[in-house]
BALOBA-1460 file (C-alpha; in Angstrom, 3 decimals):
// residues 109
<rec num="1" residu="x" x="-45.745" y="17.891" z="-2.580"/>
<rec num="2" residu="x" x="-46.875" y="19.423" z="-5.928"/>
<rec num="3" residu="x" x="-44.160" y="20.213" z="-8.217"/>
<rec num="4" residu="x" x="-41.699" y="18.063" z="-6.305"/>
<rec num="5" residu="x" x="-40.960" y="15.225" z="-9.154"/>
<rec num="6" residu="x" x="-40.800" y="18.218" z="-11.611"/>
<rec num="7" residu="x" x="-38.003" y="20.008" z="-9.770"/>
<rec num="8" residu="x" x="-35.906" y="16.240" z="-9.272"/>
<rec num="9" residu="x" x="-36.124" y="15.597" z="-13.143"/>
<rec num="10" residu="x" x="-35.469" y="19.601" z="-13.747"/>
<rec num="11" residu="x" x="-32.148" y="19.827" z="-11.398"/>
<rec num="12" residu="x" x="-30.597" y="16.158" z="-12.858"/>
<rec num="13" residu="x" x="-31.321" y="17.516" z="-16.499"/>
<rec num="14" residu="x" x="-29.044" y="20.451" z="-14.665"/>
<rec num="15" residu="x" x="-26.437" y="18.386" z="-12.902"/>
<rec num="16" residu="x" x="-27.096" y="19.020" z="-9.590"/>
<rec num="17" residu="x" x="-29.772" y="17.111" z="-7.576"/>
<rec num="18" residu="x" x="-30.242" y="20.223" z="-4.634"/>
<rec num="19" residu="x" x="-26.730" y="20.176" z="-2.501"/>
<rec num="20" residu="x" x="-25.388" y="17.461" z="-3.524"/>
<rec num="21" residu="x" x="-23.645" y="16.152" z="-6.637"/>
<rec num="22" residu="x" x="-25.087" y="14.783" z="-10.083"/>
<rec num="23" residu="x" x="-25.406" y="10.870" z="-9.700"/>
<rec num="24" residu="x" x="-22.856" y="9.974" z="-12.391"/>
<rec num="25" residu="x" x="-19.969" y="12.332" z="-10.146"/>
<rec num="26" residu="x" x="-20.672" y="9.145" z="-7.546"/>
<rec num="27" residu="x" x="-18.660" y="6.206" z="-7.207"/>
<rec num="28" residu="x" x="-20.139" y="3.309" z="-5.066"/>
<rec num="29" residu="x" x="-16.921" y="1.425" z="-3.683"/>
<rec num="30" residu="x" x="-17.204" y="-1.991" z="-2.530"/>
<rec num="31" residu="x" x="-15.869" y="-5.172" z="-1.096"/>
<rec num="32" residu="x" x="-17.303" y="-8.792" z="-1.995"/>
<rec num="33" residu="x" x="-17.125" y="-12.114" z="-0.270"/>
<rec num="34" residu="x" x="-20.183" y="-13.896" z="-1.004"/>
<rec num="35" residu="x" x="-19.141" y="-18.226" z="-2.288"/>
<rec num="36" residu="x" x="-23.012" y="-18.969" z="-1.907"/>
<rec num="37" residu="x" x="-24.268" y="-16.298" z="-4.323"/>
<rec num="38" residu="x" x="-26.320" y="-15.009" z="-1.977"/>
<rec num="39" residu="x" x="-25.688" y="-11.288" z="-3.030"/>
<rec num="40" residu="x" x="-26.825" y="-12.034" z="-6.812"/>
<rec num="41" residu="x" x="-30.670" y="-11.712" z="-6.825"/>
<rec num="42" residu="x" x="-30.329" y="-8.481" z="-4.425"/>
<rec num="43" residu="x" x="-27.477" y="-7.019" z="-6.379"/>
<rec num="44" residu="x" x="-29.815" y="-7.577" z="-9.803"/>
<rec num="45" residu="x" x="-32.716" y="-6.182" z="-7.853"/>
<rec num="46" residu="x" x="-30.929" y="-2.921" z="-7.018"/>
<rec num="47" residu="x" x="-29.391" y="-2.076" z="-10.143"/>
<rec num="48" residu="x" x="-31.876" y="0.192" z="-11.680"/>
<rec num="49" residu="x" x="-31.409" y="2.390" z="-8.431"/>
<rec num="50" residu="x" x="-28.081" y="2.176" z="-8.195"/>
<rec num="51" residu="x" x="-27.793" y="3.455" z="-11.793"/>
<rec num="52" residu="x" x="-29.471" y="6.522" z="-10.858"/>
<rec num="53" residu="x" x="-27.588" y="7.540" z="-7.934"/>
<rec num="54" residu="x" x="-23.991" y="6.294" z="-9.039"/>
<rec num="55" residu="x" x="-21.887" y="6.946" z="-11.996"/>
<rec num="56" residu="x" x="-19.600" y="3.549" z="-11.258"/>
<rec num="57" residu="x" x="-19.249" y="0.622" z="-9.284"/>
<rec num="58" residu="x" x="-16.019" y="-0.678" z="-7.925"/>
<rec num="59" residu="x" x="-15.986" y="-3.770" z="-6.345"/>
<rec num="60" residu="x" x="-12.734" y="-5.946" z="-4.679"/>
<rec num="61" residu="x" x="-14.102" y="-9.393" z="-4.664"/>
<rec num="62" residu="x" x="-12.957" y="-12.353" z="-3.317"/>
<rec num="63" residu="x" x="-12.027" y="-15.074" z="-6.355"/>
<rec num="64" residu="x" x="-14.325" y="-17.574" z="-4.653"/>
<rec num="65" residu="x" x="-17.315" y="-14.938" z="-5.087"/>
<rec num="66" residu="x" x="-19.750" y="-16.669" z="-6.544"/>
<rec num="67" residu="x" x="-19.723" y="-16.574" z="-10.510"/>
<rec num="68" residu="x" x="-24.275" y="-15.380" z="-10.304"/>
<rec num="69" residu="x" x="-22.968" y="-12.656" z="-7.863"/>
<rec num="70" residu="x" x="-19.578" y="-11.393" z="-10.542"/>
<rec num="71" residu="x" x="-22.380" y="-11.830" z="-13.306"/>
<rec num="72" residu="x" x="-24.943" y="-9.428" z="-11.608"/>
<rec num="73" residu="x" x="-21.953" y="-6.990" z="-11.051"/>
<rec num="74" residu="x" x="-21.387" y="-7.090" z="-14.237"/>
<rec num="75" residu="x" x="-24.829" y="-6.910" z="-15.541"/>
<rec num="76" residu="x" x="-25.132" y="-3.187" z="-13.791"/>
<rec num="77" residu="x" x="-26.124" y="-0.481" z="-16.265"/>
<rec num="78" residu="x" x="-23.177" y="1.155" z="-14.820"/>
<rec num="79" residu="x" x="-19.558" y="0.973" z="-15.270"/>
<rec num="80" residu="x" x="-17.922" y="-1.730" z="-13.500"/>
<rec num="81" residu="x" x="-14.349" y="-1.775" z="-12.085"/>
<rec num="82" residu="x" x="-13.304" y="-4.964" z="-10.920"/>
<rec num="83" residu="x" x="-10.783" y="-6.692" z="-8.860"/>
<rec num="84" residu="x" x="-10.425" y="-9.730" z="-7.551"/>
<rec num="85" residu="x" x="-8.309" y="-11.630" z="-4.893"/>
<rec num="86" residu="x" x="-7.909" y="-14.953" z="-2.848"/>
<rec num="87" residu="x" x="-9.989" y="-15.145" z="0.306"/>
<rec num="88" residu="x" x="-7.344" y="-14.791" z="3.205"/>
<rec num="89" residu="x" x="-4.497" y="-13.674" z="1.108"/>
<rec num="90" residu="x" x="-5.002" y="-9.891" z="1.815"/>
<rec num="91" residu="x" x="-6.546" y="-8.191" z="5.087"/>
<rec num="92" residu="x" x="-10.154" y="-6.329" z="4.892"/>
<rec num="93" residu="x" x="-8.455" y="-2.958" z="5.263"/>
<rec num="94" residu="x" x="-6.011" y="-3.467" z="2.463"/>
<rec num="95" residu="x" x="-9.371" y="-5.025" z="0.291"/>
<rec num="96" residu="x" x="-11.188" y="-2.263" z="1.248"/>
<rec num="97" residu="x" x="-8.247" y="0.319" z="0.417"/>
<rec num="98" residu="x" x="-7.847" y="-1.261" z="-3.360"/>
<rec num="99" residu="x" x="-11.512" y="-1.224" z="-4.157"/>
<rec num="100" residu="x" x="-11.092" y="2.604" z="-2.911"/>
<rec num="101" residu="x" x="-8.163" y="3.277" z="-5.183"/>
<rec num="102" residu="x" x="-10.398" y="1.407" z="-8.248"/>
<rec num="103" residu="x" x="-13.304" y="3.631" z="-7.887"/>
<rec num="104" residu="x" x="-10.564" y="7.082" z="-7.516"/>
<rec num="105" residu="x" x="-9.940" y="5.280" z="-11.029"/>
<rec num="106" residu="x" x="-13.488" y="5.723" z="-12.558"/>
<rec num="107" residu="x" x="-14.763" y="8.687" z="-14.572"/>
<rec num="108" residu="x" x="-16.660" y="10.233" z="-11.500"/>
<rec num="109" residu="x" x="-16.154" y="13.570" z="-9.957"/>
């Protein structure tokens, strides 16, 4: 599509990107259980992208997540808000629910 890339770089330099809200209005929210470091390379890999569609990152990680995979959290070109917990000590919904209340914390939207 001619003109396509054009428009993109012309409605972000507006705020908008067509119907739906500028990227840094975005907050990805997140839970983490990952002792291997499994996660690390692919969460390295995807930051650049993630930086251009989300303005944060919150994340509720287990304390046994490996340190690689907390490292390439942190690493993100985004702003990270981070909590952490025992493995077992809290349920997935109640995990889930505090990595939700940590991104309503962030500067988005």
């Amino acid at each position: 599509m001619p003109g396509f890339e054009d428009d993109v770089v012309a409605t972000r330099a507006a705020g908008t990107f067509g119907d739906h809200a500028a990227p840094e209005s975005v907050c990805l929210v997140a839970t983490c259980h990952d002792p291997l470091g499994g996660f690390a390379a692919g969460v390295g890999a995807a930051g650049p992208a993630l930086a251009e569609v989300f303005g944060a990152v919150a994340v509720n990680a287990t304390a046994e997540t490996h340190p690689a995979t907390i490292a390439a959290l942190r690493a993100l070109a985004v702003p990270l808000l981070l909590d952490e917990h025992a493995a077992g000590t809290i349920g997935i919904g109640t995990a889930r629910k505090n990595a939700l209340d940590r991104g309503l914390q962030s500067d988005c939207g």
